[in-house]
KOLTORKE-208461 format. One line per 2 residues: number of its first residue (from 1); their letters; for each residue y, x, z of C-alpha. Coordinates in pm, whole numbers, plus 50000, padded with zeros to 5 digits. Each point is the difference from the previous one (the first is absolute). Example, Ala and Ser with C-alpha at 12.3 -4.5 7.8 and 13.67 -1.06 7.14 Angstrom:
<rs>
1> AS> 49550/51230/50780 | 50344/50137/49934
</rs>
This chain:
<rs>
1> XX> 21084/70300/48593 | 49897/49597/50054
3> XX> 49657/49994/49971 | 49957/49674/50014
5> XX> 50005/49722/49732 | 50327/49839/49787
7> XX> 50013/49797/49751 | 50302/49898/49807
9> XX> 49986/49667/49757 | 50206/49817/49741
11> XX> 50138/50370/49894 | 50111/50079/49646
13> XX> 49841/50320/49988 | 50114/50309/49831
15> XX> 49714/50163/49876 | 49926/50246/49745
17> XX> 49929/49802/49756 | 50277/49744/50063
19> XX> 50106/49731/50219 | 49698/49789/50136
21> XX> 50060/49716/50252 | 49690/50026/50284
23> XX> 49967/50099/50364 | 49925/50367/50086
25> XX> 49819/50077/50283 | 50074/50344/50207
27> XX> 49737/50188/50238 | 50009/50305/50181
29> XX> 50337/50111/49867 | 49862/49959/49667
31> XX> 50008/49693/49725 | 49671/49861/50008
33> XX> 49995/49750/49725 | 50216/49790/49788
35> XX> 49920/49685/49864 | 50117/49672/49891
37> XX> 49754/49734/50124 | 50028/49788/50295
39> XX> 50215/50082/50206 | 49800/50191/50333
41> XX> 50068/49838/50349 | 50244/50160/50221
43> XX> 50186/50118/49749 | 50407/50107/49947
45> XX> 50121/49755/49762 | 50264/50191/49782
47> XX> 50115/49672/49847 | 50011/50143/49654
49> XX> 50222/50314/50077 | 49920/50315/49824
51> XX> 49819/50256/50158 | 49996/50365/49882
53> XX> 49940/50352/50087 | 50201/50152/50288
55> XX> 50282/50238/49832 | 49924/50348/50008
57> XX> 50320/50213/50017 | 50011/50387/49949
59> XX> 50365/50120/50026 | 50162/49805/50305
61> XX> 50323/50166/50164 | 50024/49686/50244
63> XX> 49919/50207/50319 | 50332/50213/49978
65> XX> 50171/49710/50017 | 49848/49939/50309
67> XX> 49989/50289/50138 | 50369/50096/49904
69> XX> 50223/49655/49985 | 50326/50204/50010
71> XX> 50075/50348/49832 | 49926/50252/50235
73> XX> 49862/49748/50282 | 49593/50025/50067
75> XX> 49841/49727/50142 | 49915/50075/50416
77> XX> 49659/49790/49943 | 49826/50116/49655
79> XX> 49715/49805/50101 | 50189/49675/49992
81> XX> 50160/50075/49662 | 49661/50058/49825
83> XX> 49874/49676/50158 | 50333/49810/49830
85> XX> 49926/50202/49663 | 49645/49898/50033
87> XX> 50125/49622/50078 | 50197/49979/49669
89> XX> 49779/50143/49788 | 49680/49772/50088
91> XX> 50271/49678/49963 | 50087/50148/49639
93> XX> 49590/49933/49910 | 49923/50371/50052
95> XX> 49699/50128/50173 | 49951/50333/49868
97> XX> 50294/50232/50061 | 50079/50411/49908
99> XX> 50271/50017/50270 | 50223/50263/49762
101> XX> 50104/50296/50183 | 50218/50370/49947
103> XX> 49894/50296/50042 | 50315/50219/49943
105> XX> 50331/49895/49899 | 50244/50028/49754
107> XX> 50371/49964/50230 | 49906/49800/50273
109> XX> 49835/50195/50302 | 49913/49656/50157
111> XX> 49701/49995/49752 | 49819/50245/50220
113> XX> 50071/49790/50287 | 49859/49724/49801
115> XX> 49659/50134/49916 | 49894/50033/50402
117> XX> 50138/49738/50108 | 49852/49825/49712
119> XX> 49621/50150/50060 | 50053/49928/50419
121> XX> 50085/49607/49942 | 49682/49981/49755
123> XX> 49759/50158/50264 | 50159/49836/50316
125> XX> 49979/49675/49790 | 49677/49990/49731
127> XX> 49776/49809/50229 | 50213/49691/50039
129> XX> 50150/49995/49626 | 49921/49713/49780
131> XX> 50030/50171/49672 | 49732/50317/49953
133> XX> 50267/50252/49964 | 49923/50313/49852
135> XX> 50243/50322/49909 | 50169/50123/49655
137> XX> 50184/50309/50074 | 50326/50074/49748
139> XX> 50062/50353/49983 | 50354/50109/49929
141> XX> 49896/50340/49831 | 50346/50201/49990
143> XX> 49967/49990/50385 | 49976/50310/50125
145> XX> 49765/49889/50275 | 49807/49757/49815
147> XX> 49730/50206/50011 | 49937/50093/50350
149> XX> 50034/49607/50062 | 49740/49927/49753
151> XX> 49786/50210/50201 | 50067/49904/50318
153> XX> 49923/49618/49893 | 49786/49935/49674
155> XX> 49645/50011/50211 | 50090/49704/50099
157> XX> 49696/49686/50024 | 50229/49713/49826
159> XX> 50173/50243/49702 | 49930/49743/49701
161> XX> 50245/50145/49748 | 50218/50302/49891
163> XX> 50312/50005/49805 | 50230/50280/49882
165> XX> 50378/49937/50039 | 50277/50225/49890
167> XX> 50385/49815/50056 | 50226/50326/49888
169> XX> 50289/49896/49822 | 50035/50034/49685
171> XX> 49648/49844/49825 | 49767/49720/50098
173> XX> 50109/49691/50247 | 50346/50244/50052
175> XX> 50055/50082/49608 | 50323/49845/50031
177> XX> 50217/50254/50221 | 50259/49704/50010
179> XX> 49762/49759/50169 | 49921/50325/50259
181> XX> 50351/50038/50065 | 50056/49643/50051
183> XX> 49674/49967/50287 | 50138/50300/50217
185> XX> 50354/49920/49934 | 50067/49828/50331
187> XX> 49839/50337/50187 | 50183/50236/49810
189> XX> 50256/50199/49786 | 49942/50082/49625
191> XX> 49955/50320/50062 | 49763/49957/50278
193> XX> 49824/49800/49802 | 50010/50274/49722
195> XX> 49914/50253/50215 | 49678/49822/50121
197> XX> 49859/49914/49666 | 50022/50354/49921
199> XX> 49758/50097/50313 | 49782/49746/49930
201> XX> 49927/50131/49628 | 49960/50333/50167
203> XX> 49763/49892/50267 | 49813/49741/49724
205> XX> 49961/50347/49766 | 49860/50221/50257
207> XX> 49831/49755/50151 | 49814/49709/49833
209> XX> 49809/50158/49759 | 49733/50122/50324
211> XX> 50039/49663/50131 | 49971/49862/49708
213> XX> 49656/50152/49935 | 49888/49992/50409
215> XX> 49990/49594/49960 | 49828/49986/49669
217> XX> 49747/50271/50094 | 49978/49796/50336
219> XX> 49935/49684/49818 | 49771/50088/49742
221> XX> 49773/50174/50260 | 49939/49689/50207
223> XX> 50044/49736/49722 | 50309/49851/50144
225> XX> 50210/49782/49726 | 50297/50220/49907
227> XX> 50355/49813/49886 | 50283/50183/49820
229> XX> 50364/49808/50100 | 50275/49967/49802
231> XX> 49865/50116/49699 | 50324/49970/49724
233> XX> 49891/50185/49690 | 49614/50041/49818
235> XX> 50042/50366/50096 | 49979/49882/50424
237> XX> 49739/49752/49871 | 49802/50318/49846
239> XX> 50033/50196/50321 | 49904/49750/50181
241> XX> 49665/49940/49802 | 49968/50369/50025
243> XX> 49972/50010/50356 | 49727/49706/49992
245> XX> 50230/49690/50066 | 49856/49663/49914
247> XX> 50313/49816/50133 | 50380/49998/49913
249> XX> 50216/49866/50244 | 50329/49821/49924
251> XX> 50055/50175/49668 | 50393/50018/49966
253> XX> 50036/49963/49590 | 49758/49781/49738
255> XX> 49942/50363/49806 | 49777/50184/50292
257> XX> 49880/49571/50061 | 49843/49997/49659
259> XX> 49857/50343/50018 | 49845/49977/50345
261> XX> 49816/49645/49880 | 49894/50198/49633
263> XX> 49884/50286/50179 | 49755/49774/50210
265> XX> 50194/50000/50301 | 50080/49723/50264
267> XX> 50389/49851/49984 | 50075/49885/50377
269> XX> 50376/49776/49969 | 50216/49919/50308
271> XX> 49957/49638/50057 | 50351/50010/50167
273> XX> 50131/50107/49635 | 49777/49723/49803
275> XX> 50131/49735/50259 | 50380/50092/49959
277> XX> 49976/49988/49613 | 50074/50411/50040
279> XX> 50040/50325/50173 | 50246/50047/50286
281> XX> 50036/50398/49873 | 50023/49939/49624
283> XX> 49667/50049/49938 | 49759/49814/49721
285> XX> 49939/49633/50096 | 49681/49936/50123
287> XX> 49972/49692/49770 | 50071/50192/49687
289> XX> 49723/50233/50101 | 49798/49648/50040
291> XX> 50081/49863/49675 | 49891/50340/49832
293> XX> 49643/49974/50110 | 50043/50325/50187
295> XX> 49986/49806/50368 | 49649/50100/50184
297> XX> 50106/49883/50387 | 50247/49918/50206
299> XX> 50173/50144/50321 | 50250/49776/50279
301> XX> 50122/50389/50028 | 50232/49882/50314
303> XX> 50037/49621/49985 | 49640/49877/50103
305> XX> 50054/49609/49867 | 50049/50143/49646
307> XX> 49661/50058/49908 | 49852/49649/50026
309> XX> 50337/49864/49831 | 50005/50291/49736
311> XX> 49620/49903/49869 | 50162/49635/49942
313> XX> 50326/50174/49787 | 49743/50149/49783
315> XX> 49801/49697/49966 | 50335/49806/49941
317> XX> 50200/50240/49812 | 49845/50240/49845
319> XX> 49646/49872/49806 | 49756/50063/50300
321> XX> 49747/49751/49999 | 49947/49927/50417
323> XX> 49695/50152/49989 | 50167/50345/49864
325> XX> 50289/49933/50203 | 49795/50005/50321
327> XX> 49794/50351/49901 | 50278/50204/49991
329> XX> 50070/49923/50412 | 49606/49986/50044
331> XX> 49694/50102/49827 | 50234/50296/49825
333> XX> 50130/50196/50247 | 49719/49931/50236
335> XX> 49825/50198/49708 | 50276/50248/49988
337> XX> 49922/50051/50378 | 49637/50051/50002
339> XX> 50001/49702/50186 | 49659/49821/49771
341> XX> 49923/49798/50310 | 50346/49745/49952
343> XX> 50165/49888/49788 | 49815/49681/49834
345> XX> 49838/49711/50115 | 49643/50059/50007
347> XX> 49662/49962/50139 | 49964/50350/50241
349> XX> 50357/50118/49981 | 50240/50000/50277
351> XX> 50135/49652/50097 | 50326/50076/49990
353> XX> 50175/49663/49873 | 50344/49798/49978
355> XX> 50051/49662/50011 | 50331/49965/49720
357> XX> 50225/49652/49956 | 50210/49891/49787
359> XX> 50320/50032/50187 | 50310/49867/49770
361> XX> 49868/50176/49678 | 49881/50317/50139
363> XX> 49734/50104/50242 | 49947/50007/50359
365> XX> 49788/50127/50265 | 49794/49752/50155
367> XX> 49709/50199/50202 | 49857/50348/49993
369> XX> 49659/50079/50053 | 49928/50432/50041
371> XX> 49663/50087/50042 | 49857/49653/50036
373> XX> 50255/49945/50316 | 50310/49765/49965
375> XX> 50340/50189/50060 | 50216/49798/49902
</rs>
């Protein structure tokens, strides 16, 4: 933490209660004071750029990319790929970061491999990092050892968030056993590909339903914000509520969309879907869910750069005012996160800040501030 004294002047400040143009002065990590007097000496002159609340992100798969670049090839230096993961996310604007990660799998063993390598780069790493990274763990319930790797990893310090995943084929993001077939069609046969989506409903039946109620029970006990994924009809949006879930991520059809939002629960969207106009998997565009009033936050899911540009799409496309457009990759799911401390620009809360241009009609990272300290 910088505990020494910033200030940054000529801003166009996004505040809560709208855009204000003014210097803001940052001390001990935290923002000290905004005004919009004359301007204090030694200050950063902005030049009139806008300056808003560093993006807090709860669901971002960018690590695996990292840490697996090729199917079935790890990285030799995990350490180095959470410092380039770290890199691009505090260049997309965003200082607060769940770094998403499986526990179980559905078909792909290399998940397991994921989760350690994934928890040794974070604790080799966490003193250098630029972004304050924290954990969300997404556990894939039909797997038969999801338990035992719950266990073995959910005391850990940085666990910020919990979500419940369940990709058997035949309902929620794999409703469409066409699309299924399609994804492992280069890996195998028809009827291999039968044959496994019959032992995965097996394994999902005898096993989720303990898993299933492990994580809730887990969550509820220590107040940890619990996220249902997938959700595709009110029924999952029901069970989810019943197990105490406040968030649903990625909802795959407007139906379970509209019934998570009526039923007082947070809708998280895939920026990556909003950004492309659509779903790569045929699933309910992101800007339809928008456009419905059902949208509480977004997520840059596994394309960092999205969530800056996805606030603007709402703002441009889909009747967000700015000021909306910005709390759904802020002040909401900093909220959703527990995370009170971020989130808005204000006297006594975290100075995390970006510096946004105008960069050919949509916006661009100028300068990131985390904790009072510039990163970028």
């Amino acid at each position: 933490m910088n505990n020494g004294t910033s200030i940054l002047a000529r801003a166009v400040m996004a505040t809560p209660g709208g855009f204000k143009k003014g210097h803001l002065v940052m001390e001990g990590g935290l923002i000290k004071s905004m005004g919009d007097g004359a301007v204090p000496p030694g200050s950063l002159d902005l030049e009139g750029d806008l300056l808003i609340p560093g993006l807090v992100e709860l669901h971002t798969d960018n690590l695996e990319k990292h840490l697996k670049p090729r199917p079935g090839l790890y990285w030799p230096e995990p350490g180095a790929a959470m410092e380039a993961h770290d890199a691009q996310l505090v260049s997309a604007g965003i200082t607060t970061a769940l770094d998403s990660v499986c526990v179980g799998e559905s078909v792909d063993p290399g998940r397991r491999v994921l989760l350690d390598l994934s928890l040794a780069a974070l604790s080799e790493t966490l003193p250098r990092l630029r972004a304050d990274h924290r954990l969300h763990f997404r556990c894939e319930v039909g797997d038969p050892e999801m338990g035992e790797l719950f266990d073995r990893v959910c005391a850990h310090p940085l666990l910020g968030m919990v979500s419940v995943m369940d990709h058997t084929p035949g309902q929620r993001q794999w409703r469409d056993l066409d699309s299924y077939r399609t994804y492992h069609q280069s890996k195998s046969t028809d009827k291999e590909i039968e044959a496994l989506a019959e032992e995965i409903v097996r394994r999902r039946d005898l096993h989720a339903p303990g898993h299933v109620k492990k994580v809730s029970e887990f969550c509820g006990s220590r107040g940890l914000p619990l996220a249902s994924h997938d959700d595709t009809t009110p029924g999952h949006v029901l069970e989810a509520l019943g197990l105490g879930a406040s968030i649903s991520e990625f909802p795959t059809t407007m139906e379970a969309a509209r019934e998570a939002g009526a039923d007082g629960m947070a809708v998280t969207m895939g920026a990556p879907n909003l950004v492309r106009g659509g779903s790569h998997s045929g699933n309910v565009s992101a800007r339809e869910v928008a456009e419905a009033g059902c949208l509480s936050s977004l997520s840059s899911d596994y394309v960092p750069s999205s969530l800056l540009l996805g606030a603007h799409i709402l703002n441009r496309d889909c009747g967000f005012t700015m000021s909306e457009a910005l709390k759904t990759v802020t002040e909401t799911p900093a909220r959703l996160g527990g995370l009170d401390d971020r989130g808005r620009l204000e006297p006594g809360l975290r100075a995390d800040l970006v510096r946004v241009s105008n960069g050919g009609g949509r916006p661009v990272v100028k300068s990131v501030w985390v904790a009072g300290r510039q990163v970028y």
